[in-house]
C-alpha positions in Angstrom: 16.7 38.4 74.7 17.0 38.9 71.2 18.6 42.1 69.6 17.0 44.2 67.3 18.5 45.4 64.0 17.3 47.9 61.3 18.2 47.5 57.6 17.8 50.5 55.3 16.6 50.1 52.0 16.7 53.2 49.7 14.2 53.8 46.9 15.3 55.7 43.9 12.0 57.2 42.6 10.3 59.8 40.2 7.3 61.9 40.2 4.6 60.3 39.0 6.6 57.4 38.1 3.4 54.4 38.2 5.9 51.2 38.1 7.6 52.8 41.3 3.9 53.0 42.7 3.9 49.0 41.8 7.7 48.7 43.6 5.8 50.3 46.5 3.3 47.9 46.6 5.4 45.0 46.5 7.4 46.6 49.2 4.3 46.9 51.1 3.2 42.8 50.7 6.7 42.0 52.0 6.5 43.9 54.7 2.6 42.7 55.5 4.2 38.8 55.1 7.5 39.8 57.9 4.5 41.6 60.2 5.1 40.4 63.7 1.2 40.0 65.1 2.0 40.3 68.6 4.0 43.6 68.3 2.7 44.7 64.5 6.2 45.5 63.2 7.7 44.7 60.3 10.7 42.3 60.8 13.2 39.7 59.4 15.1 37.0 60.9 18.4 37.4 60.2 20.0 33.9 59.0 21.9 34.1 62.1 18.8 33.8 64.3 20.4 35.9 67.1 18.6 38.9 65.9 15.4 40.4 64.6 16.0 43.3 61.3 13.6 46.1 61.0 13.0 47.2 57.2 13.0 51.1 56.8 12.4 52.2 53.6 13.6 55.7 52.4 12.2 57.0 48.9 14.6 59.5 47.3 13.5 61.7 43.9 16.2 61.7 41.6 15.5 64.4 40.5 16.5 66.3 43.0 19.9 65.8 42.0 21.7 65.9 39.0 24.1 62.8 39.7 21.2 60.6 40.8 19.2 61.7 37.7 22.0 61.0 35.3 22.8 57.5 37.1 19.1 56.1 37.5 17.1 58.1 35.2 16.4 55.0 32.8 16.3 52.3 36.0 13.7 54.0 38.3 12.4 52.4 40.7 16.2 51.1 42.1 16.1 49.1 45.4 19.6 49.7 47.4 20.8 48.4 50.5 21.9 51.7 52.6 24.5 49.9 54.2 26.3 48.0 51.4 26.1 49.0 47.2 23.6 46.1 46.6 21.3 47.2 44.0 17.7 45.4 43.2 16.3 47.3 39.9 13.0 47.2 38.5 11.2 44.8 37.3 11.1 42.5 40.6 8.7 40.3 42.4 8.1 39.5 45.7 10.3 36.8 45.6 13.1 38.9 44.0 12.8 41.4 47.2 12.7 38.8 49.8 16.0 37.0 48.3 17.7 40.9 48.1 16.3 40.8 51.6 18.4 37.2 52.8 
């Protein structure tokens, strides 16, 4: 039995920020091309193959902070790994996502 695996992906956003709206959407066609149709959920095989990773995705408004605002202010939308400092900032593609992805 295989085991499964989450990876976190933070998204450094804005109000009414339209090219994090576009990030969103190409978040959303990755995650429609790793659907599972037997189970619906969103997953990736992990190069290993032992295990299945479930993308969450967890938008964050700079400006509720000062640091964040002062660091990505200029960069929004910023993809980051939760788990490592990996950093995928806009613009990107769909390819660009699924390569941060691997």
């Amino acid at each position: 039995m295989l085991d499964i695996e989450r990876v976190k992906l933070i998204l450094y956003t804005g109000p009414n920020c339209s090219l994090c709206d576009l990030a969103i959407n190409i978040i959303e066609k990755c995650n429609a091309q790793r659907t599972d149709t037997t189970t619906k959920s969103t997953f990736q095989h992990s190069p290993s193959g032992s295990q299945l990773e479930r993308v969450e995705l967890e938008k964050i408004n700079i400006r509720d902070s000062a640091a964040l605002y002062h660091l990505y202010a200029s960069r929004i939308p910023v993809l980051k790994k939760a788990d490592n400092v990996s950093e995928l900032g806009w613009p990107f593609t769909l390819e660009d996502l699924i390569e941060f992805l691997q």
